[in-house]
Backbone as JSON Lines, residues from 0, in Angstrom:
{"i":0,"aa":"X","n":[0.85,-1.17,0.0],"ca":[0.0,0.0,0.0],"c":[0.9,1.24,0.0]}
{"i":1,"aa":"X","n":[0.72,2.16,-0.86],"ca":[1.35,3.68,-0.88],"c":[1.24,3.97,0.68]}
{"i":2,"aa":"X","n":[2.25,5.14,0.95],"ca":[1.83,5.79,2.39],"c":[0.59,6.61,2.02]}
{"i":3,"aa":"X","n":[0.6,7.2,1.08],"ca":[0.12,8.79,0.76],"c":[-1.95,7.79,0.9]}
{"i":4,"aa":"X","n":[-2.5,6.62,1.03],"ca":[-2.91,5.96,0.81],"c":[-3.43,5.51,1.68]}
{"i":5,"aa":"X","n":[-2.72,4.98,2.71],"ca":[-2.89,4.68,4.31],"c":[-3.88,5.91,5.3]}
{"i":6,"aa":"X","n":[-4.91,5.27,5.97],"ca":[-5.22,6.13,6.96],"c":[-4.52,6.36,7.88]}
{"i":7,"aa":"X","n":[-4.94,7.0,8.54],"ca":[-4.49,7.82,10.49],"c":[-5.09,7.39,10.85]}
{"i":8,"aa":"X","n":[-3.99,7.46,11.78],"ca":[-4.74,6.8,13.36],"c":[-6.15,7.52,13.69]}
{"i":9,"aa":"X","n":[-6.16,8.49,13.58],"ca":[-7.25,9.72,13.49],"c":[-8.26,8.89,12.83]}
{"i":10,"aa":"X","n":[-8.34,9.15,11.65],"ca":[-9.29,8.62,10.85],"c":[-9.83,7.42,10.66]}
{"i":11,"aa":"X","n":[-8.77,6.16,11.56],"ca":[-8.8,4.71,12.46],"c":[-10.05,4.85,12.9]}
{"i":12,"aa":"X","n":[-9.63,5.69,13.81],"ca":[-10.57,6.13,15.35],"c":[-11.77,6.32,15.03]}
{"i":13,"aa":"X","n":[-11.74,7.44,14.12],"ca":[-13.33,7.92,13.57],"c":[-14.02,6.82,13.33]}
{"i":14,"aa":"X","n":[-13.46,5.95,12.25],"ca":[-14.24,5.06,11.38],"c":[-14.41,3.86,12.78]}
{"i":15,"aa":"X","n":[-13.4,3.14,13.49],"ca":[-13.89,2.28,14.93],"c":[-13.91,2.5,15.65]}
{"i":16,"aa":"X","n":[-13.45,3.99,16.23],"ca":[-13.78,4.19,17.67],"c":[-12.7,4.08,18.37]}
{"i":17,"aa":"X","n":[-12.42,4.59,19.41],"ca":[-11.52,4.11,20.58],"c":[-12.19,3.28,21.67]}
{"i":18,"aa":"X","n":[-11.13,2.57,22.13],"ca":[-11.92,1.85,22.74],"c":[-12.14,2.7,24.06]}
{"i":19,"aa":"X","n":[-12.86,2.37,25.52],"ca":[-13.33,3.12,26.62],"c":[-11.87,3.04,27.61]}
{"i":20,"aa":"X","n":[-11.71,4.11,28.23],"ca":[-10.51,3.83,29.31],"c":[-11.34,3.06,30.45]}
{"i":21,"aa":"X","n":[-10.17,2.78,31.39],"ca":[-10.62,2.0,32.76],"c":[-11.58,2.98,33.09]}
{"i":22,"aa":"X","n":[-11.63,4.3,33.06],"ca":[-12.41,4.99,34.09],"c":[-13.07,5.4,33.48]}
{"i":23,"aa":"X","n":[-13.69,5.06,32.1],"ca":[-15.14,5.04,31.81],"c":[-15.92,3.91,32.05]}
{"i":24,"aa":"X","n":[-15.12,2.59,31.81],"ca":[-15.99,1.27,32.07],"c":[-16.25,1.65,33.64]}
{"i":25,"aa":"X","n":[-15.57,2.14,34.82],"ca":[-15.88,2.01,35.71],"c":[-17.1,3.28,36.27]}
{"i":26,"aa":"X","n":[-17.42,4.27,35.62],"ca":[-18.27,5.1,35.34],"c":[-19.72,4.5,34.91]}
{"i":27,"aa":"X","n":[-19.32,3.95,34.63],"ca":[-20.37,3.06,33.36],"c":[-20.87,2.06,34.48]}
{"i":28,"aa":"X","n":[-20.25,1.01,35.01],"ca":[-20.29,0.21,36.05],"c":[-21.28,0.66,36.95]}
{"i":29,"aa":"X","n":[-20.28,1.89,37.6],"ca":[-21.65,2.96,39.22],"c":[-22.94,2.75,38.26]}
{"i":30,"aa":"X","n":[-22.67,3.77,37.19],"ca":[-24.28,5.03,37.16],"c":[-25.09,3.36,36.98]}
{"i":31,"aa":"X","n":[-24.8,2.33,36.05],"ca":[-25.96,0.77,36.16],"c":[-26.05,0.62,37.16]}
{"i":32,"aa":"X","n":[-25.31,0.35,38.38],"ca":[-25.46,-0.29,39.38],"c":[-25.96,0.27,40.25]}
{"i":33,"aa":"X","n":[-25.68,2.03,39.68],"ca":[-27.05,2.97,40.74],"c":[-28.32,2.85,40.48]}
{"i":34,"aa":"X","n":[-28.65,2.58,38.67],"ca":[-29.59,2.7,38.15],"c":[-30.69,1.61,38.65]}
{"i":35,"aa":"X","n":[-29.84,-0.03,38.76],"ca":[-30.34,-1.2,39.21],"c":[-31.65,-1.02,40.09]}
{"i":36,"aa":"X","n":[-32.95,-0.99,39.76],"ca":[-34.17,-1.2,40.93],"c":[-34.92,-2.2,40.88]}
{"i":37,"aa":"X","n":[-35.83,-2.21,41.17],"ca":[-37.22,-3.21,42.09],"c":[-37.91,-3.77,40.33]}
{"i":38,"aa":"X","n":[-38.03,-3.1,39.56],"ca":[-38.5,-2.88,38.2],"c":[-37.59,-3.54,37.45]}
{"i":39,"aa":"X","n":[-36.09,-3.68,37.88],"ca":[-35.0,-4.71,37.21],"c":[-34.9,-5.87,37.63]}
{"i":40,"aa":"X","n":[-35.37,-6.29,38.48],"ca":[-35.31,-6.97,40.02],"c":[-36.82,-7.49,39.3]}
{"i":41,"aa":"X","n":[-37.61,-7.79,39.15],"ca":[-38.6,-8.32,38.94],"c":[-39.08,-8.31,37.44]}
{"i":42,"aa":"X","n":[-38.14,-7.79,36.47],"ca":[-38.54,-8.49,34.93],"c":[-37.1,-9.9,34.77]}
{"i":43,"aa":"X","n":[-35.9,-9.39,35.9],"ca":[-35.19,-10.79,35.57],"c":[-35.79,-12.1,36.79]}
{"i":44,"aa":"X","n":[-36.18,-12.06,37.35],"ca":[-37.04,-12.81,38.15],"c":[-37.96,-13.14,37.49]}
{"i":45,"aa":"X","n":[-39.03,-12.51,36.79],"ca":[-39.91,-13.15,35.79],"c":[-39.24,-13.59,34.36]}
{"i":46,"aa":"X","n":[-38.0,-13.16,33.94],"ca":[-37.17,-13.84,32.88],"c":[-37.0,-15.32,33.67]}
{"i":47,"aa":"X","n":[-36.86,-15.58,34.42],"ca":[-36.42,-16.87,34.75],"c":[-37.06,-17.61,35.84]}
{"i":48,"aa":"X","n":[-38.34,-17.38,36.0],"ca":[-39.44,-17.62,36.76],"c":[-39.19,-19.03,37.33]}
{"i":49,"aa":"X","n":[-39.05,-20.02,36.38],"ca":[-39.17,-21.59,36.67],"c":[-37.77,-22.26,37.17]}
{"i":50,"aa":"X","n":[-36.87,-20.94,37.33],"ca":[-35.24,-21.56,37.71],"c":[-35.65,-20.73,39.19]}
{"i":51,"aa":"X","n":[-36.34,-19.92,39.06],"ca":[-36.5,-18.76,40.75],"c":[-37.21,-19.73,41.83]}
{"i":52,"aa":"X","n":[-38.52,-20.65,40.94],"ca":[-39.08,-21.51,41.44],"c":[-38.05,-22.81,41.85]}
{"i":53,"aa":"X","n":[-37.84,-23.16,41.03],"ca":[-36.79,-24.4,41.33],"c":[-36.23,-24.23,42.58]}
{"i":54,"aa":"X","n":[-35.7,-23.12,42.99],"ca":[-34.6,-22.72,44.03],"c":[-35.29,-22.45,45.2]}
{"i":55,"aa":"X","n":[-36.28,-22.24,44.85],"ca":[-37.04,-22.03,46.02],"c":[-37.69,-23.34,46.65]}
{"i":56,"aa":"X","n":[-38.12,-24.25,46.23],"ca":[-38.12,-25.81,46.04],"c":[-37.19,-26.36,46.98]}
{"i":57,"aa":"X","n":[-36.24,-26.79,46.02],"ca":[-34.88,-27.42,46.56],"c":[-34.22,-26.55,47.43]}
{"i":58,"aa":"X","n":[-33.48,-25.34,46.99],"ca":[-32.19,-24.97,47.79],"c":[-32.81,-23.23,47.83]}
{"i":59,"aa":"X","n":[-33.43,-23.28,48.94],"ca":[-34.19,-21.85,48.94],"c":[-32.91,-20.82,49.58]}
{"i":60,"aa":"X","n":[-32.23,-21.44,50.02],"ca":[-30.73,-20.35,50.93],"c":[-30.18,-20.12,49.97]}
{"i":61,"aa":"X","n":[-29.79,-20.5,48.3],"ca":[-29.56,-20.08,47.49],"c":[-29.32,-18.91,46.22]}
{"i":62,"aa":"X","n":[-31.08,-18.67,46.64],"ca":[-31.67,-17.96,45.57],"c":[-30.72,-16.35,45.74]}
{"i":63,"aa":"X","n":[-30.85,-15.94,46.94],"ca":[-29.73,-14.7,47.16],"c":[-28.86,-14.61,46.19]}
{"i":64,"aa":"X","n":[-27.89,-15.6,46.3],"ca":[-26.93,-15.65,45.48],"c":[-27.08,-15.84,43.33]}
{"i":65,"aa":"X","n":[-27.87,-16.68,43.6],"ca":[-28.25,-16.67,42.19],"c":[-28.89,-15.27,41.45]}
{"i":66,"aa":"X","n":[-29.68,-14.69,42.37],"ca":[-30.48,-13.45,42.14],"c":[-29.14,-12.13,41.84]}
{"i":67,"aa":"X","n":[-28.09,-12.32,43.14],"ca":[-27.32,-10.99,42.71],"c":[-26.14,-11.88,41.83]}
{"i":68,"aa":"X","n":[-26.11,-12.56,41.41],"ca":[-25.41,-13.05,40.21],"c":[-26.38,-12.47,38.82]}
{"i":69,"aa":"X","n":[-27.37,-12.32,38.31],"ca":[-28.27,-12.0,37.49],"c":[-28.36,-11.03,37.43]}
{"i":70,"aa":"X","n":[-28.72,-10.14,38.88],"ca":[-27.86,-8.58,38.61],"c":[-27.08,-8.03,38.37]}
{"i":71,"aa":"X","n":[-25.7,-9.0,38.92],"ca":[-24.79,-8.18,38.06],"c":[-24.33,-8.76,36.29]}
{"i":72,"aa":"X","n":[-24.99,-9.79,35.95],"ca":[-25.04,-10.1,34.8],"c":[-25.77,-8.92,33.64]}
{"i":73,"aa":"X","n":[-27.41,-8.68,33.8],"ca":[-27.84,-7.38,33.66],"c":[-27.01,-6.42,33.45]}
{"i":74,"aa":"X","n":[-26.58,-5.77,34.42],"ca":[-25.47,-4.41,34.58],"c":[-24.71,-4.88,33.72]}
{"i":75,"aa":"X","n":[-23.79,-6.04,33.57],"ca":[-22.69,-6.44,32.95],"c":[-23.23,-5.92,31.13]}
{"i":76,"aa":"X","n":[-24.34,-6.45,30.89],"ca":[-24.77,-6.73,30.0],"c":[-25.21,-4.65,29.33]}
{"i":77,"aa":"X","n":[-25.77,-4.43,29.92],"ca":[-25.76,-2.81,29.53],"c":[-24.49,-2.17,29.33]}
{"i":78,"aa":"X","n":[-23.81,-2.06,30.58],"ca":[-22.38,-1.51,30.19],"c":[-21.37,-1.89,29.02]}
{"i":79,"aa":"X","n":[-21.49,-3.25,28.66],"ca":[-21.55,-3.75,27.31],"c":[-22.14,-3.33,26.07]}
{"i":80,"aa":"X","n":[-23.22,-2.96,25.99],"ca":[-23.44,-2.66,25.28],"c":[-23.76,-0.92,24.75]}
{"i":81,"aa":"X","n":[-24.03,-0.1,26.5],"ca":[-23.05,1.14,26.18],"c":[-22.0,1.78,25.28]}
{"i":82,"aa":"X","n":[-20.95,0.71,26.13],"ca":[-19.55,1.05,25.28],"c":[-18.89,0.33,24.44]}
{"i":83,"aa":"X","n":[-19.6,-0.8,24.12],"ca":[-19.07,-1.32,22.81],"c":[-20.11,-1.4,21.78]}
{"i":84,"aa":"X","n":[-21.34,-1.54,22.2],"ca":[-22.5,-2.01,21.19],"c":[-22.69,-3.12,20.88]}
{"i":85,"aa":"X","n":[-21.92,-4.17,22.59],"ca":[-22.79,-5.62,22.15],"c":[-22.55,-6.07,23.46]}
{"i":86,"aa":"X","n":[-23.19,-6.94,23.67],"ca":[-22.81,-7.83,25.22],"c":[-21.99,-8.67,25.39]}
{"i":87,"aa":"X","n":[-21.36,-9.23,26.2],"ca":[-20.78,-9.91,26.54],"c":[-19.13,-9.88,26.44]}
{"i":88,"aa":"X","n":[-18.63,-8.41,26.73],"ca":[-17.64,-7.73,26.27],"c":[-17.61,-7.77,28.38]}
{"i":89,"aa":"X","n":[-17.98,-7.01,29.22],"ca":[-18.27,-7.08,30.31],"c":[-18.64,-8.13,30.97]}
{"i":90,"aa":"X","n":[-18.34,-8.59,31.77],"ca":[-19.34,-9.75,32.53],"c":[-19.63,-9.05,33.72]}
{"i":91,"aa":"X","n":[-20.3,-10.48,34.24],"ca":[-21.0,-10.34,35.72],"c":[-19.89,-10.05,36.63]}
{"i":92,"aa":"X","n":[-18.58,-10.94,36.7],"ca":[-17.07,-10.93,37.4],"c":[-16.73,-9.67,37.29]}
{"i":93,"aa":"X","n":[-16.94,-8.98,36.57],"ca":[-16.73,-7.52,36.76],"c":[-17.37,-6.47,37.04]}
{"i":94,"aa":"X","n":[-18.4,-7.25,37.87],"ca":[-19.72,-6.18,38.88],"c":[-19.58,-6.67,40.07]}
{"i":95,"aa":"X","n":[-19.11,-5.26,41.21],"ca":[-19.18,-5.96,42.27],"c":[-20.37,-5.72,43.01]}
């Protein structure tokens, strides 16, 4: 390829973007995890109604844990798609 031909880094950027620094993903992280309510909390509970049931069944000391695992999956899953424009770029392991 000619130089005269080649883009910039500049013009890289424009066309994909930069990617987010640490201290936007972690920006990004709070304002979801402030955002997180009762209204998030009860459409993923009804997303998974018959696994909420299950647990409650068998291993009801559980469900805690499974529940804020799903929350921070959620969060994971927005901040994902915030700053990249897809999920699973973030996980749950990286919501505390």
């Amino acid at each position: 390829m000619n130089p005269e031909e080649s883009a910039t880094d500049r013009e890289l950027d424009q066309f994909y973007g930069t990617p987010p620094t640490e201290a936007q993903v972690q920006e990004s992280i709070r304002r979801f995890t402030e955002a997180f309510d009762a209204d998030d909390l009860v459409e993923i509970v009804s997303e998974n109604a018959k696994t909420a049931v299950s647990f409650l069944r068998l291993s009801p000391g559980v469900i805690g844990d499974w529940l804020d695992y799903l929350r921070k999956e959620t969060i994971a899953g927005w901040v994902s798609k915030e700053l990249y424009g897809k999920t699973g770029v973030i996980t749950a392991k990286d919501i505390k």
